[in-house]
C-alpha positions, 0 to 999 in steps of 0.5 A: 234572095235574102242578100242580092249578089251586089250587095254580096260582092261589096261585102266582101270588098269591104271585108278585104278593105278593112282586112287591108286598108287602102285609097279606095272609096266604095259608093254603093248605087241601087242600079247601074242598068246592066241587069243581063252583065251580072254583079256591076261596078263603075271604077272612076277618078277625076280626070280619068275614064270612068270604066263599067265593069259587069260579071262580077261575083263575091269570088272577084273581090280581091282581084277587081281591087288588084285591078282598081291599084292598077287604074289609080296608078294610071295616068288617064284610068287605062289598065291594058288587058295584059295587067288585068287579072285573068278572072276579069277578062270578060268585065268591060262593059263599058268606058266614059270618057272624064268629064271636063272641068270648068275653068275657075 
């Protein structure tokens, strides 16, 4: 394939980024090892869960950022089911808990 569907899918969520500027940092990764889920993403903030999202698709660009506006406004990263978009109510793969942080 001349453009792997991951590489399709962060296209078009930086076209939507630079369309519409907002808080969110976009870290391409070679793999995150969900081959069998589809297009993945890892939504993550310090002190927050870190969500594995699969199944997704260039189509799915703008509401998995709706669904990043909601995780960033959460206190400890939970989007509840019924603030998802519809499209990405099969895209839970996975959550990790935050990491701590060392006393300084």
């Amino acid at each position: 394939m001349e453009t792997p569907p991951g590489a399709q899918l962060l296209d078009r969520l930086q076209t939507v980024l630079d369309a519409s500027p907002q808080p969110i940092t976009l870290r391409p990764v070679a793999c995150l090892a969900a081959c069998d889920r589809g297009c993945t993403a890892a939504i993550a903030m310090p002190g927050r869960w870190t969500w594995l999202l699969g199944h997704l698709g260039p189509e799915k660009a703008e509401d998995l950022l709706a669904y990043a506006k909601f995780y960033a406004a959460s206190a400890k990263g939970t989007v509840m089911p019924s603030r998802r978009p519809a499209s990405l109510s099969d895209m839970i793969l996975g959550r990790v808990p935050a990491a701590e942080q060392e006393p300084s």
